[in-house]
C-alpha positions in Angstrom: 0.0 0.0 0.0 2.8 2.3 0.5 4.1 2.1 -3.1 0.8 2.7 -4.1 0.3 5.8 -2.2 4.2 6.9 -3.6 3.3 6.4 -6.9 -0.3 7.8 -7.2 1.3 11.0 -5.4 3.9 10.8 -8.7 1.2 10.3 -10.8 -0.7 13.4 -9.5 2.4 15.2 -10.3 2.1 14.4 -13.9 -1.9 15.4 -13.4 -1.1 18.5 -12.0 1.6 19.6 -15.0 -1.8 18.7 -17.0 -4.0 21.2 -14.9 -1.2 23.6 -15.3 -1.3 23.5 -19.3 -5.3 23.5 -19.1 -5.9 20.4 -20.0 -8.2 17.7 -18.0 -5.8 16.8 -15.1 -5.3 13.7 -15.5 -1.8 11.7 -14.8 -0.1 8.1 -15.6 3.0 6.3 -14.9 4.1 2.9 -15.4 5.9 1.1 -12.8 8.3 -2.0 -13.4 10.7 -3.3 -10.3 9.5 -0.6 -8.0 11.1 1.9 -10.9 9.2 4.4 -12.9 9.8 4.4 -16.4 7.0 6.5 -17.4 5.4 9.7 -16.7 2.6 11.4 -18.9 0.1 13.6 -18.5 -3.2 14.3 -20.7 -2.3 16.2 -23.4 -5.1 16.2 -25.8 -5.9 19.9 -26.2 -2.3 20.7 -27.0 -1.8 18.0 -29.3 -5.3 18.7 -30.9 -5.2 14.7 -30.9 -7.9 12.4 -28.8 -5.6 9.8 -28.7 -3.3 11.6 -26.2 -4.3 10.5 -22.9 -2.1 10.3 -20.3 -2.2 6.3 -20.2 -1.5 6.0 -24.1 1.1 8.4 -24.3 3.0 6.5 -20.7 2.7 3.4 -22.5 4.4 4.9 -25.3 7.1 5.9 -23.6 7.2 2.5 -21.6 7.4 0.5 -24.7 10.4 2.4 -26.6 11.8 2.4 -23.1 11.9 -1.3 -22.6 12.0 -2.0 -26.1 9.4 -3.7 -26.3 5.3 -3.5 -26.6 4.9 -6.3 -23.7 5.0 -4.4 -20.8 5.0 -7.9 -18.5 5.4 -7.3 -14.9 4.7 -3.7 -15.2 1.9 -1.5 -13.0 -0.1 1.8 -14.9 -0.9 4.4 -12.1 -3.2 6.8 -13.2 -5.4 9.3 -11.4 -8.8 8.3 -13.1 -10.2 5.1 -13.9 -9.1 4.6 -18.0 -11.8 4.8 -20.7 -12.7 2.4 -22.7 -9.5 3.1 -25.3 -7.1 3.2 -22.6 -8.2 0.2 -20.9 -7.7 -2.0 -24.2 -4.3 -0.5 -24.3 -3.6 -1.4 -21.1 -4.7 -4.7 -21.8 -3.1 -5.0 -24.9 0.4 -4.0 -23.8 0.1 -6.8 -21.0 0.4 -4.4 -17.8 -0.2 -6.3 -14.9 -1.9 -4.5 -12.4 -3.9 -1.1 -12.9 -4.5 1.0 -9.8 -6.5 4.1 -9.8 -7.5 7.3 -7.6 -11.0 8.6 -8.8 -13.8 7.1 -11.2 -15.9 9.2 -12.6 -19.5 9.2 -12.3 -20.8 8.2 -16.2 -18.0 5.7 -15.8 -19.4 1.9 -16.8 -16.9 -0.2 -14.8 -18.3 -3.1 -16.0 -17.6 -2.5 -19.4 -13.9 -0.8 -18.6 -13.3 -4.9 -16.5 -14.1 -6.5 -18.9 -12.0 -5.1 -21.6 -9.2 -5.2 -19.0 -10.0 -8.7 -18.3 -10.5 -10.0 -22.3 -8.3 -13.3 -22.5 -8.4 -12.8 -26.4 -6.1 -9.9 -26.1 -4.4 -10.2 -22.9 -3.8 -11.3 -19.8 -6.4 -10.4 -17.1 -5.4 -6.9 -15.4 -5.3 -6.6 -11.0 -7.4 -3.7 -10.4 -6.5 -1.4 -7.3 -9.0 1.3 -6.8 -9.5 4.4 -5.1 -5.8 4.6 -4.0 -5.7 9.3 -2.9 -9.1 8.9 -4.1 -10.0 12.6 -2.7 -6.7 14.5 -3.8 -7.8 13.2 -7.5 -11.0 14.0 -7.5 -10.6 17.1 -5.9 -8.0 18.2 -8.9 -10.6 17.1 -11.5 -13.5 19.1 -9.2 -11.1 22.1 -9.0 -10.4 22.2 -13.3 -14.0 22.0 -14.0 -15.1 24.7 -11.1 -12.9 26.9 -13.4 -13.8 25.8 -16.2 -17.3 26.7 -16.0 
């Protein structure tokens, strides 16, 4: 529980960089041996690009890291429970373990499980949830109080 609290704080970081650049604060990093070697941020305004959430672009960075699109034995932190897109990535690269601060309320976790948990693509994804549940949501609160 520690390291999760460790790295969620990290990932928040990289949400908060997002807030900064007025985007939706959201923040990932991929773990592997208790090492980060990925940080990202959302970045889709900036990029004018959907595809540039923070989990896609850490994966990314992950993969040309390691050298490689199999992420085994690695853990995505990120400060919101992923979207449908970024959990079939997640999947897909074969992260092991997901843990998350906030999930929104439209969210359809049973949807987002399952595609983290589809055999035909991956292996099936540990889910940690609502790991500085209130500092995350309280960053996503605060961007859309000033959005507004």
């Amino acid at each position: 529980m520690n390291n999760d609290l460790f790295f969620m704080n990290e990932a928040l970081k990289e949400a908060n960089k997002a807030y900064d650049k007025g985007e939706i604060p959201i923040g990932a990093i991929i773990v592997k041996n208790n090492k980060i070697i990925s940080k990202a941020h959302n970045l889709k305004e900036s990029k004018n690009n959907a595809c540039k959430h923070a989990e896609l672009i850490a994966i990314e960075k992950a993969s040309r890291k390691l050298k490689n699109w199999r992420l085994l034995d690695c853990t995505i932190y990120v400060t919101m429970f992923p979207c449908p897109m970024c959990a079939s990535a997640i999947n897909q690269s074969r992260i092991s373990k997901l843990v998350y601060g906030t999930i929104p309320k439209y969210a359809n976790k049973e949807l987002i499980s399952s595609i983290l948990n589809d055999k035909n693509y991956g292996n099936p994804v540990k889910i940690v949830d609502k790991i500085l549940e209130k500092d995350c949501t309280q960053l996503l609160k605060k961007f859309f109080l000033k959005k507004r």
